[in-house]
C-alpha positions as CSV (number, residue, x, y, z in Angstrom):
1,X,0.0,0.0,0.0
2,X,1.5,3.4,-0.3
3,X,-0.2,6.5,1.3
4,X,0.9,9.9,-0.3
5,X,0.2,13.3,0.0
6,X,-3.1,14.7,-1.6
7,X,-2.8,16.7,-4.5
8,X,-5.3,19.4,-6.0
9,X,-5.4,17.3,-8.8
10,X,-7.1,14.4,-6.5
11,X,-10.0,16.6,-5.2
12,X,-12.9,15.3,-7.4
13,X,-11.8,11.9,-6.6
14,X,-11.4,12.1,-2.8
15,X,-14.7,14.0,-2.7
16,X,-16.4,11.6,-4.4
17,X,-15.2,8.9,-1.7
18,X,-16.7,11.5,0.9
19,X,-20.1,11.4,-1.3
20,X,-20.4,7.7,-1.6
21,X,-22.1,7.0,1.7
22,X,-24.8,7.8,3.2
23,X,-24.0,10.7,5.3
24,X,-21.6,11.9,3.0
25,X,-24.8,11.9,-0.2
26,X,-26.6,14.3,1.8
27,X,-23.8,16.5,2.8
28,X,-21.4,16.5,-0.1
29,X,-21.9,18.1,-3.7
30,X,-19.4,15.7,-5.9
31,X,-19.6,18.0,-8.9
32,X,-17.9,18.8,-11.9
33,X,-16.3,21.6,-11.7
34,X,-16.2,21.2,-7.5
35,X,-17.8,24.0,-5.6
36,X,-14.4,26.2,-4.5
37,X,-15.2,25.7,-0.7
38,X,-13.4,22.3,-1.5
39,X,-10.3,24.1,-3.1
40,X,-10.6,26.6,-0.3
41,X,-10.1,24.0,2.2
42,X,-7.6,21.8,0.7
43,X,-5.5,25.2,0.3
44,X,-5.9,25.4,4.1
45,X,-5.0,21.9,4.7
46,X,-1.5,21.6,2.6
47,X,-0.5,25.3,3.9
48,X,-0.9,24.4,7.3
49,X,2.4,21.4,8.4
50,X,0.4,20.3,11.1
51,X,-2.7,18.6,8.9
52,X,-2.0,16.7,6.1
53,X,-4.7,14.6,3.8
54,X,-3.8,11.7,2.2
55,X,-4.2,9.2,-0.1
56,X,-4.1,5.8,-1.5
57,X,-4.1,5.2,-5.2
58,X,-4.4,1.8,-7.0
59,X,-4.2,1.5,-10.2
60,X,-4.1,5.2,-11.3
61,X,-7.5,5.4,-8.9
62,X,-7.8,7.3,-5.7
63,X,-9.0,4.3,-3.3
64,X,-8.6,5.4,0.0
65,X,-8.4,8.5,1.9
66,X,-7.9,10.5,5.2
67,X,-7.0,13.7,7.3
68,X,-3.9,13.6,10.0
69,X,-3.6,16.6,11.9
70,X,-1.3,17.2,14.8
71,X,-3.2,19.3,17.9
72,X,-0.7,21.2,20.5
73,X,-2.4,20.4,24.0
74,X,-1.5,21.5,27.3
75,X,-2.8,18.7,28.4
76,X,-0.2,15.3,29.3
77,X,1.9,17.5,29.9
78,X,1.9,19.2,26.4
79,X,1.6,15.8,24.7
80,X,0.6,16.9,21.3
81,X,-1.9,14.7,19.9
82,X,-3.1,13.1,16.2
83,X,-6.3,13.9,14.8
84,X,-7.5,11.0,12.2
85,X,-10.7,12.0,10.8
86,X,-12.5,11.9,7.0
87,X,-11.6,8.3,7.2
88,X,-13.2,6.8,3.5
89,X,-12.4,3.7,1.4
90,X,-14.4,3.2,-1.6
91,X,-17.0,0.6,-1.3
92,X,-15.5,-2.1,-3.7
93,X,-12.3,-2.2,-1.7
94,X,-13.7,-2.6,1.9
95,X,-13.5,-5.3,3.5
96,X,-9.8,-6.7,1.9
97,X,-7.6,-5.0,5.0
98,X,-6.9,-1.6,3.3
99,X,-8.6,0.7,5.7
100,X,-6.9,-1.2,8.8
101,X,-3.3,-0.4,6.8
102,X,-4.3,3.1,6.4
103,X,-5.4,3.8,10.1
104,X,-1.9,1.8,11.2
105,X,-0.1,4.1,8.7
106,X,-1.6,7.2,10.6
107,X,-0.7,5.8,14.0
108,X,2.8,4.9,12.8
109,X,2.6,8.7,11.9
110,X,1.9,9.5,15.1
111,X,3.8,7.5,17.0
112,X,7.2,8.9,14.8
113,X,6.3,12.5,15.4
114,X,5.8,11.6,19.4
115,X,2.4,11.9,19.6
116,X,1.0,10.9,23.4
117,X,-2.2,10.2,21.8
118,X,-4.4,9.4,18.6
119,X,-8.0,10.2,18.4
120,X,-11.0,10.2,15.9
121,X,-14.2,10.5,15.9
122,X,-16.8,8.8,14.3
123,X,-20.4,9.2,13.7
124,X,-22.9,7.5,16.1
125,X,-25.0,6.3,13.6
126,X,-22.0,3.6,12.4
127,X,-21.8,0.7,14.5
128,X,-19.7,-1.4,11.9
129,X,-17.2,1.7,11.7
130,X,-16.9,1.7,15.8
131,X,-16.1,-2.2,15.4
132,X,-13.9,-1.7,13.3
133,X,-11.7,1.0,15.3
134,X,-12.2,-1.6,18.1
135,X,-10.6,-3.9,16.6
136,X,-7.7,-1.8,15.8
137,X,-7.3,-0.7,20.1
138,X,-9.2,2.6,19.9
139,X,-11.9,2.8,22.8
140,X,-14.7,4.7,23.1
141,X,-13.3,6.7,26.3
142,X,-15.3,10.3,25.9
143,X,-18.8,11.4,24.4
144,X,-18.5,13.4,21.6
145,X,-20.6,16.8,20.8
146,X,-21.3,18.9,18.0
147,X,-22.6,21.9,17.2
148,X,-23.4,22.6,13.5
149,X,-22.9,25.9,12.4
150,X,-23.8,26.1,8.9
């Protein structure tokens, strides 16, 4: 497997992963030519060095996908933390091991950067997905909130 670093070129593919699921179809707009809130954001994402979103490609086809970002934190003694979140791998490939290669490439991430932690959250409504992170050693220690905006 090899995970590499998003390109502009890659938006319509990896927001077309987003879109293929069924919270993603109401929320994402997988359009040609992309609404520029997507360019907007990925600018934000590969200026900043502490978030990074990446990618795997098979076969010349963007298969798999996520966001890292690094979070300072007072807390743990200013143990900075990893962020995994937008966690998709297109429905044809689940199932085969990729998405447990790509979370373990994200903690390897962590754990080279000397992270104290890695966190993610996932939506309630997705008990396969919490079985999943389960399996992998993540526990769900805290209740997550959110407050939509927008």
């Amino acid at each position: 497997m090899i995970v590499r670093d998003a390109e502009e070129r890659d938006l319509p593919a990896v927001v077309a992963l987003y879109a293929d699921d069924e919270l993603g179809a109401t929320r994402e707009q997988a359009t040609d030519p992309l609404p520029v809130e997507y360019r907007r954001a990925f600018a934000a994402i590969t200026d900043d060095p502490r978030h990074r979103l990446v990618l795997v490609e098979q076969d010349g086809r963007v298969v798999a996908t996520l966001q890292l970002s690094f979070l300072p934190h007072l807390v743990r003694r200013g143990g900075e933390r990893a962020q995994i979140e937008a966690v998709r791998v297109a429905a044809d490939q689940r199932g085969n091991g990729l998405g447990r290669q790509l979370i373990g490439w994200a903690v390897d991430q962590a754990r080279e950067r000397g992270c104290v932690l890695v966190q993610l959250t996932t939506d309630a409504t997705r008990p396969d997905a919490h079985r999943f992170y389960e399996s992998l050693g993540f526990r769900a220690s805290h209740v997550g909130m959110k407050l939509t905006l927008g």
